[in-house]
C-alpha positions in Angstrom: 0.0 0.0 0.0 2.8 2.4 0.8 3.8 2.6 -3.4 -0.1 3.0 -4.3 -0.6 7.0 -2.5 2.7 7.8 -4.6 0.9 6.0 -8.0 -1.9 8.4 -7.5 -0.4 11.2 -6.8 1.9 11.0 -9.9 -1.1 10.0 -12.1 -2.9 13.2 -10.6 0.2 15.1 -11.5 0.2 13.7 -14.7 -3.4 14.5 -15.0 -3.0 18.2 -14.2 0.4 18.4 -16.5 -1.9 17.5 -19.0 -5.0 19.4 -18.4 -2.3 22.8 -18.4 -1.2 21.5 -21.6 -4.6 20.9 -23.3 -5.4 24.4 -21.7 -2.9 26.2 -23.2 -3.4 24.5 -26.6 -6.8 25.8 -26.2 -5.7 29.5 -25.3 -3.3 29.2 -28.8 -5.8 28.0 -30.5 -8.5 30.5 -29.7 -6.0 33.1 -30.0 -5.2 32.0 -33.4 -9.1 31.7 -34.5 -9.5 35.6 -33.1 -6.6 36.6 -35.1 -8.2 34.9 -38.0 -11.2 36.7 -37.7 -9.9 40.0 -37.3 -8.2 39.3 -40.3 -11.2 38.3 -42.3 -13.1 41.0 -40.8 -10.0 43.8 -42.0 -10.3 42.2 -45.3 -14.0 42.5 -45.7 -13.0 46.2 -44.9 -11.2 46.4 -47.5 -13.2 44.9 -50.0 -16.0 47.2 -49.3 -13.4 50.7 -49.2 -12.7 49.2 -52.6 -15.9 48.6 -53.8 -16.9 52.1 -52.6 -13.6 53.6 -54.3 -14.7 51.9 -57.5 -18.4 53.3 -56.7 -16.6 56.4 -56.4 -14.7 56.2 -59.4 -17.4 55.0 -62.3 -19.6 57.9 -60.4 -16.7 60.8 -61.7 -16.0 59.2 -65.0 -19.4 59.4 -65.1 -19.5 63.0 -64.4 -16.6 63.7 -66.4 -18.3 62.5 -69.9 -21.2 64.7 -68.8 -18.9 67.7 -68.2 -17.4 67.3 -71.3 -20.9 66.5 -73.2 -22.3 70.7 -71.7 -18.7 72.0 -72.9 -19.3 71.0 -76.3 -22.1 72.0 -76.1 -21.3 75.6 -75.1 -18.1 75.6 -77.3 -21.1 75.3 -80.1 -23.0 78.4 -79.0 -22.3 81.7 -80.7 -19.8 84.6 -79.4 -18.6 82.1 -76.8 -15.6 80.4 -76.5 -14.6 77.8 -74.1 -11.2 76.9 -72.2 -10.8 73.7 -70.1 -14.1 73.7 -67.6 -14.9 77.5 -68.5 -17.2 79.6 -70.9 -15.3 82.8 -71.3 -17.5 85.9 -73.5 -16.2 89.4 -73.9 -17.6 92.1 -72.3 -17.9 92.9 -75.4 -20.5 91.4 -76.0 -22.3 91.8 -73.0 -22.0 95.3 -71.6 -21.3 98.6 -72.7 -17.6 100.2 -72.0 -17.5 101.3 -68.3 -20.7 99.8 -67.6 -21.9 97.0 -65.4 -25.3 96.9 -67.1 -26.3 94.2 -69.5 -26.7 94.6 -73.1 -29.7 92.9 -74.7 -26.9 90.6 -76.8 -25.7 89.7 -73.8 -28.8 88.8 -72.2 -29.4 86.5 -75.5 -25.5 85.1 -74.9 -26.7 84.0 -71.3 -30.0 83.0 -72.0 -28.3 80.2 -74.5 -25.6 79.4 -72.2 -28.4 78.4 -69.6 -30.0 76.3 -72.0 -27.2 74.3 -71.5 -26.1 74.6 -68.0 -29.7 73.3 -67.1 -29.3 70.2 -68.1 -27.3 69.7 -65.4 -28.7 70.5 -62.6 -25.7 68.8 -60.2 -23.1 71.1 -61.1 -22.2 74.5 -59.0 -21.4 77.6 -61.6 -18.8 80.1 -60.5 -19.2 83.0 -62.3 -16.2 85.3 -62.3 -15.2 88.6 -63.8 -12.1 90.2 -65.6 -10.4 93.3 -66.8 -8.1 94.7 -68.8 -5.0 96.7 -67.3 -6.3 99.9 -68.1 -7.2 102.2 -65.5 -10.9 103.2 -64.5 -11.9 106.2 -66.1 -12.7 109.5 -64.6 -16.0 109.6 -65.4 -16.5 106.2 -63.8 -14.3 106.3 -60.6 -17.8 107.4 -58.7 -19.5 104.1 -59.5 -15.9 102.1 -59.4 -12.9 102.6 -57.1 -11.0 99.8 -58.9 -10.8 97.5 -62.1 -11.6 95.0 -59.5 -14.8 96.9 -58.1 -15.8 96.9 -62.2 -15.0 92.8 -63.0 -17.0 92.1 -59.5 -19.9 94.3 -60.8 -20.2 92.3 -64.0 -19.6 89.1 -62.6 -22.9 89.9 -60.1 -25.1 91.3 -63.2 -24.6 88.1 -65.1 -25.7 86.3 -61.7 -28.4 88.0 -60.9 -29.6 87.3 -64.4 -29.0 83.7 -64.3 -30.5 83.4 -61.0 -34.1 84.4 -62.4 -34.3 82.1 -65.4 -36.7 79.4 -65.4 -35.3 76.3 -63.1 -32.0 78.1 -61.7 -31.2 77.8 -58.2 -29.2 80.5 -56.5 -27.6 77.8 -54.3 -25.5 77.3 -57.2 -24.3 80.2 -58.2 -21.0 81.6 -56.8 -19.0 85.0 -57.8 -16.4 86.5 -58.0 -13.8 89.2 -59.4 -10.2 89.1 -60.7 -9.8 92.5 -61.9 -6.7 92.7 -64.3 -5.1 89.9 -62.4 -5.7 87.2 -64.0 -5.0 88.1 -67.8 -4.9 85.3 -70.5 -3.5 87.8 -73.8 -1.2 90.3 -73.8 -2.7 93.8 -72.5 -0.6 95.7 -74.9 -2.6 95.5 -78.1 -6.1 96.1 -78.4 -6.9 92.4 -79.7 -5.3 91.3 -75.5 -7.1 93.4 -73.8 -10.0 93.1 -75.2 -9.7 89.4 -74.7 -9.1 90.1 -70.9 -12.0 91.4 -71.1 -14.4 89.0 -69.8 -16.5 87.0 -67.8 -16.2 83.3 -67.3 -19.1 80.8 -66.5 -16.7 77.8 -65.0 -18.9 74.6 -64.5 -17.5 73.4 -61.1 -17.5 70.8 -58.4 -20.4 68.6 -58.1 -23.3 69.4 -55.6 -22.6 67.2 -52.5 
């Protein structure tokens, strides 16, 4: 009887070696399933920022064969011409000199221009003005302080036009004013700065 208590006790020993063991098998293997799922979980993250991206993508290629479907259109309008994203006309066309009024040609220019730009209801318009180099003249410095007070001027009659055509919506419509600043001929012949001036309809960003 004295060798059977020390049997027991080293099968009991063995016993609890062997529960540890299993135990810690256990704790590696769990550890490795909950790495596994984190994994799987990270890469179904993935999947769905790429299937978003490629949402994303088809949306603004898209928008970008719409763009370019209104800018040929506009490039086809009389008295306008059109750059990259913008509709330039000269003030030419639209106002008399020194004046921030709109000339009934003008009016016609916009009116077509809109026929256009309202088939697109998604796209924001910044409207901006420009001048030439040449300073205000005296008899207009009360109305103007600044080239820059003029192109703004312009830029605001051509929105406030737009803005009360049938289906426009002043949210957007954005201005602005370059002044001479922003030149795109050379202001010393009378071909340039008549080309500077002008106002540019630029079909911008999206609506978010």
């Amino acid at each position: 009887m004295k060798y059977i208590f020390p049997i027991i006790i080293l099968v009991a020993g063995m016993n609890l070696i062997s529960c540890a063991g299993n135990q810690e098998l256990l704790t590696a293997k769990q550890s490795e399933v909950d790495s596994l799922i984190i994994l799987a979980n990270d890469l179904k993250g993935q999947i769905q920022d790429q299937e978003k991206l490629e949402a994303e993508l088809a949306l603004l290629r898209g928008q970008d064969a719409e763009l370019q479907d209104a800018l040929k259109k506009l490039s086809e309008l009389q008295d306008v011409e059109v750059e990259d994203n913008r509709t330039l006309i000269t003030n030419d066309l639209l106002f008399q000199s020194g004046s921030f009024q709109l000339s009934r040609k003008g009016k016609e220019i916009l009116s077509n221009i809109w026929a256009v730009l309202e088939e697109h209801p998604d796209r924001q318009i910044l409207i901006v003005g420009h001048t030439d180099d040449m300073p205000i003249g005296k008899e207009f410095k009360a109305a103007y302080k600044s080239n820059w007070d003029l192109s703004t001027w312009r830029a605001l009659a051509v929105l406030h036009y737009i803005k009360e055509l049938p289906n426009a919506n002043p949210d957007r419509l954005t201005v602005g004013g370059y002044g001479p600043n922003q030149p795109i001929a050379d202001n010393d012949s009378d071909a340039g700065r008549s080309k500077n001036r002008r106002v540019e309809i630029v079909l911008s960003k999206v609506i978010s």
